[in-house]
C-alpha positions in Angstrom: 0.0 0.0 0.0 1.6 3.7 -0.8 2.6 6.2 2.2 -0.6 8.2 0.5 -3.1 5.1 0.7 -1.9 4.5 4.8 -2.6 7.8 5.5 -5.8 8.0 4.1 -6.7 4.7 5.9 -5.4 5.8 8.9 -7.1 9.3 8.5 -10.3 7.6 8.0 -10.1 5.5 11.5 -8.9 8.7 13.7 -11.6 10.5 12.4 -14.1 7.4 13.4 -12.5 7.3 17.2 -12.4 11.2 17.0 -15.3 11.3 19.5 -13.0 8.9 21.8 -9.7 10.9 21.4 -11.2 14.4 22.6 -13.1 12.5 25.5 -10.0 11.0 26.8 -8.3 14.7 26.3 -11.0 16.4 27.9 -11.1 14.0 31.0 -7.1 14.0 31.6 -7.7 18.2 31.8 -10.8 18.5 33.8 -10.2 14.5 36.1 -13.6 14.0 36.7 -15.4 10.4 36.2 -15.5 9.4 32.2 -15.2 6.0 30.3 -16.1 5.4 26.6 -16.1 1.3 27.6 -18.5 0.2 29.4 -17.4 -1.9 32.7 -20.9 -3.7 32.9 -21.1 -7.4 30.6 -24.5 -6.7 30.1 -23.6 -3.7 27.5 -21.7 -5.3 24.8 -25.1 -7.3 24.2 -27.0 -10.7 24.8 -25.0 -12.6 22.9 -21.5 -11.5 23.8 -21.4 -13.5 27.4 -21.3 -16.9 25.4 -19.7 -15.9 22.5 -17.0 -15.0 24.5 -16.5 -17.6 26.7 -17.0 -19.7 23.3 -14.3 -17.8 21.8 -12.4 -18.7 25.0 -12.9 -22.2 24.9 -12.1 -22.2 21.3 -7.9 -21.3 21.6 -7.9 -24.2 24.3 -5.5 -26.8 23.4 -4.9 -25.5 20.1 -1.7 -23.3 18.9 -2.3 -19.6 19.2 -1.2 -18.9 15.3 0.4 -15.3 15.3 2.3 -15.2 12.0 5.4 -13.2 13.2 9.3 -14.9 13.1 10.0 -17.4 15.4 11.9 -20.9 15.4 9.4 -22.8 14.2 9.0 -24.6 17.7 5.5 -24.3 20.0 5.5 -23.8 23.7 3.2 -23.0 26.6 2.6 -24.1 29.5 -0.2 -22.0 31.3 -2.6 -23.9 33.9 -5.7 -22.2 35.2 -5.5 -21.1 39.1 -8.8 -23.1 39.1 -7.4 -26.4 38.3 -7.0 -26.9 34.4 -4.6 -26.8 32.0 -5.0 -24.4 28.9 -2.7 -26.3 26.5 -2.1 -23.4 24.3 0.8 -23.0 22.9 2.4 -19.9 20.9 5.3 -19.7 18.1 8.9 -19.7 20.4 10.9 -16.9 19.8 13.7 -15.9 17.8 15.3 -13.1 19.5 17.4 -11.6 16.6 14.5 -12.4 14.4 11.6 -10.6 16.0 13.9 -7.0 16.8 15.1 -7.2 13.5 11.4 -7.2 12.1 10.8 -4.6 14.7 13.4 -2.7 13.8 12.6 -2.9 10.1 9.0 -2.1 11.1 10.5 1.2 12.5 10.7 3.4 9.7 7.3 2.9 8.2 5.4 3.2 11.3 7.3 6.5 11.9 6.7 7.8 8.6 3.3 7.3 9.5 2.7 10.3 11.5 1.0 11.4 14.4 -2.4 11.3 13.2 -2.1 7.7 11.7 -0.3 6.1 14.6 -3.3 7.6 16.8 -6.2 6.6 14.2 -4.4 2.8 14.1 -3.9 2.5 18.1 -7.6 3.9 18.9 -9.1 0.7 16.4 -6.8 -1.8 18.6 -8.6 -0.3 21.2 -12.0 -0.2 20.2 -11.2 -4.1 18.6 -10.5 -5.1 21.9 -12.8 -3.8 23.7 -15.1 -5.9 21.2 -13.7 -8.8 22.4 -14.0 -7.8 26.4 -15.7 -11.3 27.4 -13.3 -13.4 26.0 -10.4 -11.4 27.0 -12.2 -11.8 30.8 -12.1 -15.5 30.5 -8.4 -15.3 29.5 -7.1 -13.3 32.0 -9.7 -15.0 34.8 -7.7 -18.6 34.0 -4.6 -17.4 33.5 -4.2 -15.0 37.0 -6.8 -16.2 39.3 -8.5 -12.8 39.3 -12.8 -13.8 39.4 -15.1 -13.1 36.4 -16.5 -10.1 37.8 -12.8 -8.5 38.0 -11.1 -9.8 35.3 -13.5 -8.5 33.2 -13.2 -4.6 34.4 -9.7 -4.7 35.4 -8.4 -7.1 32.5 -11.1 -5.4 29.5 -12.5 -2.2 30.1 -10.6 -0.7 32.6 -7.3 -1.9 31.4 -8.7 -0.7 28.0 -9.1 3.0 30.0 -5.2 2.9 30.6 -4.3 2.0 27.1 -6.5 5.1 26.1 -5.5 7.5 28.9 -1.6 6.8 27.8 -3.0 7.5 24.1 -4.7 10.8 25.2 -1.1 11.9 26.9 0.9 11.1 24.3 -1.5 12.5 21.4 -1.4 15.9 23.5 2.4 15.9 24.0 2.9 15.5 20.2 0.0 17.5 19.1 2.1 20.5 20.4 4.9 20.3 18.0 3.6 22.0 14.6 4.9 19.9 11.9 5.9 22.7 9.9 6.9 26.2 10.4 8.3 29.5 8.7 10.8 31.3 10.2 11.9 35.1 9.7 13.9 37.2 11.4 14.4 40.9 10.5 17.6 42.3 9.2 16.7 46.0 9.4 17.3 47.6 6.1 17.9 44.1 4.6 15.5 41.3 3.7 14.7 39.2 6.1 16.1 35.8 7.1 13.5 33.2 6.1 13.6 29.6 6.6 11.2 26.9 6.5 11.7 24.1 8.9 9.7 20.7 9.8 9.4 18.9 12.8 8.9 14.9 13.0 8.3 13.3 16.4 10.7 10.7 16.4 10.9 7.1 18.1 13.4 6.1 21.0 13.5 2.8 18.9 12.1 -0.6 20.0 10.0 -1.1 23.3 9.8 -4.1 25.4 6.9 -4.7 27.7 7.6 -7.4 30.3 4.4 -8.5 31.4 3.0 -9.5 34.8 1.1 -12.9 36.2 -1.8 -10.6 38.4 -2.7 -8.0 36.0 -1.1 -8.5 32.3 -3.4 -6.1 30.2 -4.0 -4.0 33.5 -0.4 -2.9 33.8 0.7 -3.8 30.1 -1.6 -1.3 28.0 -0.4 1.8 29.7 3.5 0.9 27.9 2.3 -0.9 25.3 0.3 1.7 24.1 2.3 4.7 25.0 5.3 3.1 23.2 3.3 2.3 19.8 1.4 5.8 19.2 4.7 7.3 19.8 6.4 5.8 17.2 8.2 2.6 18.9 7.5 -0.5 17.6 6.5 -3.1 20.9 8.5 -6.6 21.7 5.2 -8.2 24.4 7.0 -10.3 27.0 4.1 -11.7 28.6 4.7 -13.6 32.1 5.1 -17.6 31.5 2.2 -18.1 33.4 -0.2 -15.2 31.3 0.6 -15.3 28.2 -3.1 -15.3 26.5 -4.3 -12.3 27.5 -1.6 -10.7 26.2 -1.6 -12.9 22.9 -4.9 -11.7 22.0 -3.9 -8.4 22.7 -0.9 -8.7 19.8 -2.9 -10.7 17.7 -5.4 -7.6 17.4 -2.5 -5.0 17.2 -0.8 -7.2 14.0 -4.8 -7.4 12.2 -5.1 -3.6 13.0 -1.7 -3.1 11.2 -2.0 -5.0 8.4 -5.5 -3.6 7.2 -4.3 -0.1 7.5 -1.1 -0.8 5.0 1.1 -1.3 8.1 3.9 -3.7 9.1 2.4 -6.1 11.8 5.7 -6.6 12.8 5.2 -3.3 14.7 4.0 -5.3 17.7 4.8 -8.9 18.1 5.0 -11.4 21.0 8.2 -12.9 22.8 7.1 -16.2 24.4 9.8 -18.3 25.5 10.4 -22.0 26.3 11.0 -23.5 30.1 13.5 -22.1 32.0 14.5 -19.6 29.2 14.7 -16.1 30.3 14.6 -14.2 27.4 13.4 -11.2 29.5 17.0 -10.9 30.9 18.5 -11.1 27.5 16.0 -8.5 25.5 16.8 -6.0 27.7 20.0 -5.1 27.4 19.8 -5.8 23.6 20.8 -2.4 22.1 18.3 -2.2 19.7 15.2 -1.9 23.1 15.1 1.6 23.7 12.7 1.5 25.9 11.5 -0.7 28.4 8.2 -1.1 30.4 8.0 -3.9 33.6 5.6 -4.6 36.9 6.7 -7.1 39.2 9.8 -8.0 41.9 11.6 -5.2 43.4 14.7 -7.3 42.3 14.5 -7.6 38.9 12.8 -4.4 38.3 16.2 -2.9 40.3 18.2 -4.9 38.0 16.6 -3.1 34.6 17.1 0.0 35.9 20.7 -0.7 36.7 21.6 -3.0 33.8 19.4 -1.8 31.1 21.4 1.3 31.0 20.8 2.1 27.2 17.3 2.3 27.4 14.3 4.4 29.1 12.9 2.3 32.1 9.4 2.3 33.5 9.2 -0.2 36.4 6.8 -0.6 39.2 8.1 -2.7 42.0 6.7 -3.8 45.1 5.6 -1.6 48.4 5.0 -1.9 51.6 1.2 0.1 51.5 0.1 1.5 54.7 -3.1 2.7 56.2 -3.0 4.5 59.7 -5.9 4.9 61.6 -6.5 7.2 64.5 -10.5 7.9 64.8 -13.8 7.4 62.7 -17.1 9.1 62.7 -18.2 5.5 60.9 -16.8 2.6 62.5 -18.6 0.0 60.8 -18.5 1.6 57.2 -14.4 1.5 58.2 -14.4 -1.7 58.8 -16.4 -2.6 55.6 -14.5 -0.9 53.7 -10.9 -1.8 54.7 -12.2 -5.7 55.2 -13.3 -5.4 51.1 -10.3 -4.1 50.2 -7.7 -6.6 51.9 -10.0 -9.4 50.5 -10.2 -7.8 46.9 -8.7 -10.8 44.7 -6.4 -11.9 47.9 -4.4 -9.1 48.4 -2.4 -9.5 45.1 -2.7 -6.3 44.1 0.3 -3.6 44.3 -2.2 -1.2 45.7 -3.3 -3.6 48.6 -2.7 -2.1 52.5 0.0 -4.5 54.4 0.5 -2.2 57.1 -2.2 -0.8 59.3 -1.2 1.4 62.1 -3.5 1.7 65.2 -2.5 3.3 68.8 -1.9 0.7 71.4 -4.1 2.7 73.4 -6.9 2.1 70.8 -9.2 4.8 69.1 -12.2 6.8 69.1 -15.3 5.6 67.1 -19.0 7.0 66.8 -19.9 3.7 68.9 -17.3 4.7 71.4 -13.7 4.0 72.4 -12.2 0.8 71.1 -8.8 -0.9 72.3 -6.4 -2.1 69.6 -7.2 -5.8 70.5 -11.5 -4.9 69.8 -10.3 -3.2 66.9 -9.0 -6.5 65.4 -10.9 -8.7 66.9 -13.8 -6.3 64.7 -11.8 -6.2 61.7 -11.5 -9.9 61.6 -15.6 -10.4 62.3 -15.8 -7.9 59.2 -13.6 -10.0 57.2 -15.4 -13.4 58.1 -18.6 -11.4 57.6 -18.1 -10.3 54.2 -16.5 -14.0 52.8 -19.2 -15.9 54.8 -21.0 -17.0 51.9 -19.0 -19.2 49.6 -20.3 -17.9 46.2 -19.3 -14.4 47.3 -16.1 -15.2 48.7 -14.6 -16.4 45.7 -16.3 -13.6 43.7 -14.4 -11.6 45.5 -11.1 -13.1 46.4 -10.6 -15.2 43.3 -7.9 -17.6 43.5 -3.9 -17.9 43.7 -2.1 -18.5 41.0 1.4 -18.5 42.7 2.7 -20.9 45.2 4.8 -18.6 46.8 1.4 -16.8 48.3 0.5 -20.3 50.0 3.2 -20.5 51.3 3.6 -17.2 52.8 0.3 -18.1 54.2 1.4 -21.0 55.9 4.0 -20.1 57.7 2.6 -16.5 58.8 2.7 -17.6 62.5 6.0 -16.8 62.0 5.6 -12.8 61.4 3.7 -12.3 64.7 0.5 -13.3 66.7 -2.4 -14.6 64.2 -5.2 -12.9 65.0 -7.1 -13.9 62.2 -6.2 -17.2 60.1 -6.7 -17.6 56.2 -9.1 -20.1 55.5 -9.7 -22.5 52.7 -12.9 -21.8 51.0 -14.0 -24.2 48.6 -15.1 -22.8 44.8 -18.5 -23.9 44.2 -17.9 -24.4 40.1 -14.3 -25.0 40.3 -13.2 -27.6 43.1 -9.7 -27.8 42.3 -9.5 -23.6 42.6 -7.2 -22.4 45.4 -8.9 -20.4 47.1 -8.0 -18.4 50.7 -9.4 -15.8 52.5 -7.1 -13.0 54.6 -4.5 -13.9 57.7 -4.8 -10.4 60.1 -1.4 -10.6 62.2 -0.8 -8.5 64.8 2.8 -6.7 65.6 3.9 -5.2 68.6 6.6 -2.4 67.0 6.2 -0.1 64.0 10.2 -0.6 63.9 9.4 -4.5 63.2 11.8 -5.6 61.0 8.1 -8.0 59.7 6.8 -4.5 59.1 9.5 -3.4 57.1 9.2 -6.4 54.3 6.4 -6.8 52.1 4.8 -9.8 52.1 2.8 -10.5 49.1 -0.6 -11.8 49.2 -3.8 -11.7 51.2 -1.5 -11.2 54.8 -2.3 -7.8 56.8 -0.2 -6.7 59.6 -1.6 -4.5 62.6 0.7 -2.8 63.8 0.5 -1.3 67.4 2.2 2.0 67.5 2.8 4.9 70.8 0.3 7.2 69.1 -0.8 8.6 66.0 2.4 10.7 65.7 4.8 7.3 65.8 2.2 6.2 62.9 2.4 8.9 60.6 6.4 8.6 61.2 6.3 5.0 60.8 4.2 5.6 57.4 7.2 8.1 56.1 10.1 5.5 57.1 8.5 2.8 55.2 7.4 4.5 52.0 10.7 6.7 51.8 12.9 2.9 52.5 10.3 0.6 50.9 8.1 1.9 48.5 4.0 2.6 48.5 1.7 2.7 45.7 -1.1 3.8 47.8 -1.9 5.0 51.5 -4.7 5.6 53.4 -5.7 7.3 56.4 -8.9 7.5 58.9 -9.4 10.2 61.6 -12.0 13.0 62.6 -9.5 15.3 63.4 -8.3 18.4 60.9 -4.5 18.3 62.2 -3.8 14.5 61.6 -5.3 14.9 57.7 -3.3 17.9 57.2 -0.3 16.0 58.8 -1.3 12.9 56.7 -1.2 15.2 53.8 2.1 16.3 54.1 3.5 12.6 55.0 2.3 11.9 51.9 4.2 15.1 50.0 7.4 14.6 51.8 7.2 10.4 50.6 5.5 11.0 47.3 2.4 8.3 47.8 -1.2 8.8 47.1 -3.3 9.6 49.9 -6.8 8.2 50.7 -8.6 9.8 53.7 -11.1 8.2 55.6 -12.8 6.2 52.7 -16.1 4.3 54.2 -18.2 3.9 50.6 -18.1 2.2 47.9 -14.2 3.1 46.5 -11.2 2.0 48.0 -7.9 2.5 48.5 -6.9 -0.6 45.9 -8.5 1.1 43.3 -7.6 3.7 40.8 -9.4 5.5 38.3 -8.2 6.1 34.8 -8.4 9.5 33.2 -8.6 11.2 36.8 -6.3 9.2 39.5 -2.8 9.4 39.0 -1.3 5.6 39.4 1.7 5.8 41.5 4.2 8.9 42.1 7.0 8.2 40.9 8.7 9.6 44.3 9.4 6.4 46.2 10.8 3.4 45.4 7.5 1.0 44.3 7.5 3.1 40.9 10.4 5.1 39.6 7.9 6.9 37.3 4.6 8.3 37.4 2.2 6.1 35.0 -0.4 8.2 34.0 0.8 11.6 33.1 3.4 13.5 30.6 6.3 12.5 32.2 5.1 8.7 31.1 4.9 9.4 27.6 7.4 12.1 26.7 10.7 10.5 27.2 9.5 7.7 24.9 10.2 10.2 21.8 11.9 13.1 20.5 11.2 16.1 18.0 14.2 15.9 14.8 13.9 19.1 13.1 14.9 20.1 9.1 15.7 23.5 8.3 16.7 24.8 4.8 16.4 28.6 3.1 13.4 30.1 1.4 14.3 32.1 -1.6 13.4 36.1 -1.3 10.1 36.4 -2.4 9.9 38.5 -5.6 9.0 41.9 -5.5 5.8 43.1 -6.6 
């Protein structure tokens, strides 16, 4: 297809996601609540439910066909938290092959242009949010995460992140003209006059390294960011969740391809056992920029190791939630007992830490010591999970054996106040399924505090006084890292001090949330996920600052001839 032929095709599907594009722009200026995919099941129709889980059913056991280099072998390995294996396999991949496709993708999907890039990435978009049920199914067996979340957080909402990245990145680039004449005046002499252009310019070739929890959830914000920009995308999905984001590349290369476009733009690295190709992409020359969620370790390692590239990594935290009075005891303990059980805990916005004064705290039902206050927690927690149906609506199950066995042995972090449970999945019996351990510590200077412990495990942690808990909240975001905090109290001076704990650390700050949002969740288009400021995230990923350093502006100048007189 000529350059002229792309553009036009490419013109044609910006201008049918136009309506999508300025929404996303005007809700990343103005913050409030807006989404142009729906987070319910019952909107995408009566049909989709079956079709997707149809369409689901239909890639198992079978060879996920993506057309793109590789060695010609098949492998995959991926087993269902909830006790079956999906038998899909996906082509093996040739390292030098696929960057040297993505590096000969480069050009072309540069030349592009701003507009077309945008037009193409808004269809993947809108072509997977199509596909929303069956995606749902895929991330459901491949993470553990219920139907009910893995449909928002894995389709829509994920979806919302891809977008939001897309509206940041369109703005940034919007704001260099692509063309300009320059004149300067010489006084009695004709002016100098010189025409220059402006192209917005790729780093080079991206990597995503995907994650087992949330692979579309955390991948799209990178993934996307990277392709309107210009770079083509390497998708290193997590051994264990590879689907989700298979489907996801699969719908990038058919986007691609229509439009007149290399597919090998984006393409999929899946490895063999005990390969990690991860380790070696990264510090290929060629990957310019690199985007990761997962271990503190290795995300430490990319940003030490991966020195010729632009990393985006966020690690794990320590989260903490301090709580010195409520005006709504019970909707407190709703709320915090929903978000600790919230798909087990494995979320990187999940509270560990929750500091309460040994002496106890005030409530609108009175004063209640730190052992009533646990002792309630715990009743909320059994409470809310006391139906089995709900319970594993709610907690899903655990993928990674590493959680069970932090489970097992939390006797060994403190006292067990409150002791994870098995629950038993009423459609899947083989699903591992547990609900929260509360465990109570005696120091905020803990070295138990000061690790995180991944999982549906809670620590309350008895400090002198609300003071020692704010400070105990600075020492172990500014050392360990927080996505998220939170805070309850009726009084004016510990918010404002909450506040500026949460300046001087960089994490954001939830106060005294009793409803129906919690401090696990985040909001595209109007929260801001992660700071940036603290070790869990060495980036902000949902702002400029995301998106800018992922290109530049190249510029060519050249004289205009005098104009002729009159």
């Amino acid at each position: 297809m000529s350059t002229t032929s792309v553009e036009t095709a490419a013109t044609h599907l910006l201008e049918r996601h136009r309506e999508t594009l300025e929404g996303a722009l005007e809700a990343i200026a103005t913050r409030g609540y807006w989404s142009p995919y729906p987070e319910l099941p019952k909107a995408y129709g009566e049909e989709a439910p079956a079709a997707g889980l149809q369409a689901f059913k239909d890639t198992l056991g079978q060879r996920f066909s993506l057309e793109q280099p590789s060695t010609g072998d098949w492998v995959g390995s991926e087993r269902s938290p909830y006790g079956f294996e999906l038998g899909v396999t996906y082509p093996r991949a040739d390292i030098d092959a696929l960057i040297a496709a993505a590096t000969a993708a480069l050009a072309s999907w540069r030349a592009a242009g701003v507009d077309a890039r945008t037009g193409v990435v808004l269809e993947i978009l809108a072509r997977l949010n199509a596909r929303s049920h069956e995606i749902a199914h895929a991330v459901m067996h491949t993470t553990g995460q219920a139907f009910p979340m893995a449909f928002q957080a894995g389709g829509p909402h994920a979806q919302d992140r891809g977008l939001e990245a897309v509206a940041y990145a369109y703005q940034a680039m919007s704001a260099v003209p692509e063309e300009a004449l320059w004149e300067k005046p010489q006084g009695k002499r004709p002016p100098l006059r010189m025409r220059k252009r402006f192209t917005v310019a790729p780093r080079g070739v991206a990597l995503v390294i995907g994650c087992n929890t949330f692979p579309t959830w955390n991948g799209y914000p990178g993934l996307f960011a990277s392709l309107v920009t210009g770079n083509p995308v390497i998708v290193k999905p997590s051994s264990r969740a590879i689907l989700p984001l298979a489907i996801t590349v699969s719908v990038a290369r058919e986007v691609l391809s229509e439009a007149g476009l290399s597919p090998d733009a984006v393409s999929l690295a899946v490895s063999g056992p005990g390969e990690r190709i991860a380790t070696v992409l990264a510090k290929r020359p060629e990957i310019q920029v690199i985007d990761y969620t997962g271990s503190t370790v290795f995300g430490e390692w990319l940003e030490w190791e991966a020195r010729q590239a632009v990393v985006f990594t966020e690690k794990a935290g320590v989260n903490p939630i301090v709580i010195d009075s409520t005006d709504d005891y019970r909707g407190m303990l709703a709320n915090i007992a929903f978000t600790l059980s919230l798909y087990s805990g494995q979320m990187c916005t999940t509270p560990q830490n929750i500091f309460v004064p040994r002496e106890g705290i005030d409530t609108d039902e009175g004063h209640r010591s730190f052992d009533q206050l646990t002792s309630d927690l715990g009743s909320a927690i059994d409470e809310l999970l006391s139906d089995p149906a709900r319970a594993t609506a709610i907690l899903g199950a655990i993928a990674n054996q590493g959680v069970i066995d932090r489970l097992e042995g939390a006797a060994e972090l403190g006292h067990v106040a409150l002791e994870s449970k098995p629950v038993e999945h009423p459609e899947h019996p083989d699903a591992v399924v547990r609900t929260p351990a509360l465990v109570t510590v005696d120091r905020t200077d803990d070295s138990v505090a000061e690790t995180e412990h991944f999982g549906p495990i809670s620590l309350l942690i008895k400090s002198t006084g609300t003071d020692a808990s704010l400070e105990a909240f600075r020492r172990s975001v500014r050392e360990h890292g927080a996505i998220t905090a939170g805070v309850y109290s009726t009084r004016e001076e510990v918010r404002r001090a909450a506040e500026e704990a949460a300046l001087e650390v960089g994490v954001a700050l939830s106060l005294n949330l009793t409803d129906g949002v919690y401090v696990n969740q985040s909001a595209a288009y109007s929260d801001f996920h992660a700071t940036g400021l603290n070790p869990a995230a060495n980036a902000s990923l949902t702002d400029l600052a995301f998106v800018a350093p992922r290109f530049h502006v190249v510029q060519t100048r050249e004289h205009v001839a005098d104009e002729p007189e009159a």
